[in-house]
C-alpha positions in Angstrom: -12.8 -74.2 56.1 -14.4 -74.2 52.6 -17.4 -73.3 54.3 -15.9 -70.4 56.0 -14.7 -68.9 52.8 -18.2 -69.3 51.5 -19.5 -67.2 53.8 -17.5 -64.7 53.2 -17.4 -64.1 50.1 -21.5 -63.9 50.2 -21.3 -61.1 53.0 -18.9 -59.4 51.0 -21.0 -59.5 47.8 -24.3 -58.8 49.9 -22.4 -55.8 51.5 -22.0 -55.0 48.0 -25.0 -55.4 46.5 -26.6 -53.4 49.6 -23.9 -50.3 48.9 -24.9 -50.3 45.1 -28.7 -50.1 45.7 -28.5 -47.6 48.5 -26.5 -45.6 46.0 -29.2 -46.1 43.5 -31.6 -44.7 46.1 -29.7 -41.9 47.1 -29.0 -40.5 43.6 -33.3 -41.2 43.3 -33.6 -38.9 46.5 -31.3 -36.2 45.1 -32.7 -36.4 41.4 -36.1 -35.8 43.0 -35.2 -32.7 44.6 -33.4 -31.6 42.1 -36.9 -32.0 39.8 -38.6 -29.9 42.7 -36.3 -27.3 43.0 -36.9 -26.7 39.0 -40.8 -26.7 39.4 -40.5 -24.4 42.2 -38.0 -22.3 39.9 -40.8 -22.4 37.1 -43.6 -20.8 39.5 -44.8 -24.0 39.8 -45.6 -24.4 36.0 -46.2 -27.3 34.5 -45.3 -28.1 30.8 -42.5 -26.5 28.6 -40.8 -23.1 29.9 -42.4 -20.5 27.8 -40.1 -18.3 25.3 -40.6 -15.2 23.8 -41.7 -15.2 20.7 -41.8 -12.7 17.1 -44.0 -11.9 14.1 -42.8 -13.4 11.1 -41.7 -10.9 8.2 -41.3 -11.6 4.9 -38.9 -9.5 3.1 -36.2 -10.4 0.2 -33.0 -11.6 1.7 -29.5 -11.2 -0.4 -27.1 -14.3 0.2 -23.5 -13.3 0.4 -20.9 -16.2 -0.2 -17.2 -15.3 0.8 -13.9 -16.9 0.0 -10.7 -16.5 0.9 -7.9 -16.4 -2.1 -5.7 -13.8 -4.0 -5.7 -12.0 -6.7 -3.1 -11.0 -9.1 -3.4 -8.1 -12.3 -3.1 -9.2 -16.0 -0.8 -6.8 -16.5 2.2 -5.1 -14.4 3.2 -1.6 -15.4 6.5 -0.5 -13.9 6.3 3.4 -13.2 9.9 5.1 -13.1 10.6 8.8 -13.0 13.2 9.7 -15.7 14.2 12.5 -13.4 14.7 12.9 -9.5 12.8 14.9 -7.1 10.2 14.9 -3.8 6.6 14.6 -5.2 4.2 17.2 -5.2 1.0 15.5 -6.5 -0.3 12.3 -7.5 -3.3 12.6 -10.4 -4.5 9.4 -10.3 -5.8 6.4 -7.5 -4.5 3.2 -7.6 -6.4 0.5 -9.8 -7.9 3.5 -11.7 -7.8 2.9 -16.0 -5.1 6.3 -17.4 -5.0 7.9 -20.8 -1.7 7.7 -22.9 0.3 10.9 -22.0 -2.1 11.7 -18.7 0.3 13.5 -16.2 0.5 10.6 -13.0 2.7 12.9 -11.1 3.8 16.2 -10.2 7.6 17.0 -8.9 8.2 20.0 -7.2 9.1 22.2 -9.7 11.6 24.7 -7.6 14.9 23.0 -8.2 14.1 22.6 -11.7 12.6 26.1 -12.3 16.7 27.1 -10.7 18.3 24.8 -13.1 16.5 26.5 -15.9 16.9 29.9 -14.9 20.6 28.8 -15.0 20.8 27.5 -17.9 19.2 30.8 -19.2 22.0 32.5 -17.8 24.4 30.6 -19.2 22.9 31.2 -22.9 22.3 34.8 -22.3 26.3 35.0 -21.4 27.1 32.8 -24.3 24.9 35.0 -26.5 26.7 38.2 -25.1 30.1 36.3 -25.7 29.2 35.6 -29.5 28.2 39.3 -30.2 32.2 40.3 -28.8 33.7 37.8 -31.1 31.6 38.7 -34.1 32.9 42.6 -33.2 36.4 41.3 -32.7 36.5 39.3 -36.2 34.9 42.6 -37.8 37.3 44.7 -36.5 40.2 42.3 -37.4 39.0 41.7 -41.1 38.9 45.7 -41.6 42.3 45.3 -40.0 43.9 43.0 -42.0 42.7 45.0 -44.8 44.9 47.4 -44.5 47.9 45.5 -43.5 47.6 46.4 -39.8 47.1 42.8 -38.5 48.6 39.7 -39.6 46.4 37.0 -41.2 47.3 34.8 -38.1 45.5 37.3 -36.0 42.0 37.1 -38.5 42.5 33.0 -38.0 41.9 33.2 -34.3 39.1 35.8 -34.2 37.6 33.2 -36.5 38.1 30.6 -34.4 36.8 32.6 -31.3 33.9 33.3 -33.6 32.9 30.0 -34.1 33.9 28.7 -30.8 30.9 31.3 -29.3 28.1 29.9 -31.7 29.1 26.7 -30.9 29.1 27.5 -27.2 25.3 29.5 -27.0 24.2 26.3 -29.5 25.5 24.1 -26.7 23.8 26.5 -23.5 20.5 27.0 -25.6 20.3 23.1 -26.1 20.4 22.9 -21.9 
């Protein structure tokens, strides 16, 4: 029985050893044509596969080294408009060096042209305003010169008087 077992485990490593180096032939075989089919591929060239080649030029070459990272200004100016409106125009680029009192900005100028004409208005009115209370007080002094008017009546066309300069002061200052 010992010597059955034997046996059998030298077929089974002979079958073995057979498989392995019929493999090995087989993969021989197949790497062979493989080599063929290449040779037949090349025109039946021998030695390296030929590539196409350049002249060489000599010229100067600049090297250009790149980074990655951030950058931050020195300084931070905040811009802010000291009045309101849509702009117009923009007089300079960003990153670009300006002059002390160099306009940056233009507004659009219509609702700020109608607030002046307004106020124009307004002081030419106030202006027309002053000239009847100066007349009024002229009329009233002369008045109370001859005892037509009472002195209360010169006190308040004073006062009217200088309420009007006081008003075109105010209108001519908008």
């Amino acid at each position: 029985m010992k010597t059955s077992k034997k046996i059998v485990i030298w077929l089974v490593v002979i079958v073995i050893a057979g498989g392995v180096g019929f493999g090995g032939y087989l993969y021989w075989q197949m790497r062979q044509g493989i080599m063929e089919m290449i040779a037949q591929a090349q025109g039946g060239m021998d030695g390296p596969m030929p590539l196409p080649v350049d002249d060489c030029t000599i010229k100067d070459i600049t090297d250009f080294l790149e980074f990655t990272g951030t950058t931050e200004a020195k300084q931070d100016v905040v811009v802010r408009a000291r009045v309101s409106g849509y702009l117009q125009e923009i007089h300079f680029t960003d990153g670009q060096v300006v002059q002390t009192n160099q306009p940056l900005f233009t507004i659009e100028p219509e609702a700020y042209r109608a607030r002046l004409d307004e106020a124009a208005a307004r002081a030419q009115a106030a202006q027309t305003e002053l000239q009847r209370a100066k007349d009024d007080l002229d009329r009233v002094e002369k008045a109370v010169e001859t005892g037509a008017v009472s002195r209360q009546d010169l006190t308040r066309a004073r006062a009217a008087y200088d309420t009007a300069q006081a008003q075109l002061l105010a209108h001519e200052a908008t």
